[in-house]
N, C-alpha and C positions, 0 to 999 in steps of 0.2 A: 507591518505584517498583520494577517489575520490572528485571532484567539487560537493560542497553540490546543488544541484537544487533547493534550497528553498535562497540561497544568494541574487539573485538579485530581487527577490520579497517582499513587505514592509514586515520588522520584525512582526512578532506574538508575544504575549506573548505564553508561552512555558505551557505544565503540562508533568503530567509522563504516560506513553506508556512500557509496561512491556511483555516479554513474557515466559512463561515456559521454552522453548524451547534452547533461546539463549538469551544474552546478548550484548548490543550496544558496536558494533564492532568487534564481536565474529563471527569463522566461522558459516557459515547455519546448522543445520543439514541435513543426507542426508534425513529424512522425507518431508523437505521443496526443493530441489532437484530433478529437471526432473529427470525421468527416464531411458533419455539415459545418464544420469550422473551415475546411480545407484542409483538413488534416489527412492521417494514416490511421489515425486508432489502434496505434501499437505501442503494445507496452514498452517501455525503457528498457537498456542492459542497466544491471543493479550486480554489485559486487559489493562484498561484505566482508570485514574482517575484525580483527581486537576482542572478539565475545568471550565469555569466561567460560573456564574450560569444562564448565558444569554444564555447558548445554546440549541437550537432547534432541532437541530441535529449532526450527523456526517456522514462525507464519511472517507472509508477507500481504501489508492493505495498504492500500492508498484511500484517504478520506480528502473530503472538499468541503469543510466548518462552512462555509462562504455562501454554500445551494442556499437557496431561496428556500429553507423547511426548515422546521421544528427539530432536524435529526441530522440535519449536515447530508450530505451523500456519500457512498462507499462505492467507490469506484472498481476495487480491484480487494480481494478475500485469497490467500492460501494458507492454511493450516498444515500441520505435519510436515513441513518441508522437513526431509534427513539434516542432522546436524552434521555431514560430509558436503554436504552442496553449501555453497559460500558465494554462488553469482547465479543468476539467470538471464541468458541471452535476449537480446531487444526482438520483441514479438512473442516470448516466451508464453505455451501455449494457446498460440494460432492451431496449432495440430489436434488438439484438444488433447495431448499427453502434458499431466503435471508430474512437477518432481513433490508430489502430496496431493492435498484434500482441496480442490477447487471448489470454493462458495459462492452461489448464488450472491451477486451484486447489486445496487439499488436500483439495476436497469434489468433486473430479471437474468442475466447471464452468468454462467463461470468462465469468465474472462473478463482481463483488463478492458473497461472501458474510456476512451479518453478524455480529452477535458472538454465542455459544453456549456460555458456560462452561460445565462442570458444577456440577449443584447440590453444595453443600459446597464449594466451593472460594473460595479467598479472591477478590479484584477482579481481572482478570486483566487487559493493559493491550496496545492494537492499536495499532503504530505506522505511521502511514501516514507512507510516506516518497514523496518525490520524488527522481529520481536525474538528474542532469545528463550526458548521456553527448559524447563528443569526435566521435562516429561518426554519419550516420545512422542508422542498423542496428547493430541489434545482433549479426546474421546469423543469427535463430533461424527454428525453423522451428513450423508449429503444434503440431508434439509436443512442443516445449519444455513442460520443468519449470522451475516457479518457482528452483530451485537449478541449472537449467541457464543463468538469468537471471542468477542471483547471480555464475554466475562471468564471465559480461560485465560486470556492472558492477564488479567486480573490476579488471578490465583497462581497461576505458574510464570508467568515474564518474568525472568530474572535481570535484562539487560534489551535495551532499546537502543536503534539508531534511527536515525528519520535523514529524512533530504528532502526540500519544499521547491516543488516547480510553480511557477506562477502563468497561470493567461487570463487573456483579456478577450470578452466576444472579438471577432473580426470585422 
């Protein structure tokens, strides 16, 4: 498996992060899959449970360590999810309605984008993580970047779960 991105940052306590779709370490489906892969380019269903009872909210990103850059790729950014919501359905914001703060992703969009290696390259491996925060709010605004997210959950993450899909170009 690729360089977990969550290593050098202080440990979380962990809960469970589940999806219909696939299981941790399991290739992507092509639902979840850009379309010049042959894909759907829709987000996964994600259900979540076990977080500690301190939490205020959640963000949900998916990153791919693996892109070919200096910064990995951020495929999928929400902040402020209500700590009442515990799943989001597969395609979750197609409508462009979030349960939160949609962030601009490293393809310019607020929405899941799906996976797009380049050809030649080994499996490359998208970790969707769930981030347990102590805060409502994370205080960002819609210009936030995905790494202006990061450093809130820096400060407020109290608990992390992740789940890692794997693809490979076609």
């Amino acid at each position: 498996m690729s360089r977990n991105p969550y290593a050098d940052l202080p440990q979380l306590p962990t809960f469970t992060l589940t999806s219909a779709g696939f299981a941790d370490g399991d290739p992507l489906p092509l639902e979840q899959v850009a379309p010049a892969q042959g894909g759907l380019g829709r987000s996964p269903q994600l259900a979540w449970s076990g977080y500690p009872a301190a939490t205020r909210s959640f963000a949900v990103t998916v990153y791919d360590p693996d892109a070919p850059t200096a910064s990995g790729f951020w495929h999928w950014a929400l902040a402020d999810v209500p700590a009442t919501i515990t799943s989001l359905d597969a395609g979750a914001g197609a409508d462009e309605r979030w349960p939160g703060l949609a962030l601009r992703n490293d393809s310019l969009r607020r929405a899941y984008t799906g996976a797009n290696p380049p050809a030649g390259h080994p499996a490359h491996h998208y970790w969707f993580a769930v981030h347990a925060l102590d805060v409502a709010s994370a205080g960002l605004t819609p210009d936030a970047t995905p790494a202006n997210l990061g450093f809130q959950l820096f400060v407020h993450a109290i608990a992390r779960a992740t789940l890692v899909g794997v693809f490979q170009h076609r």
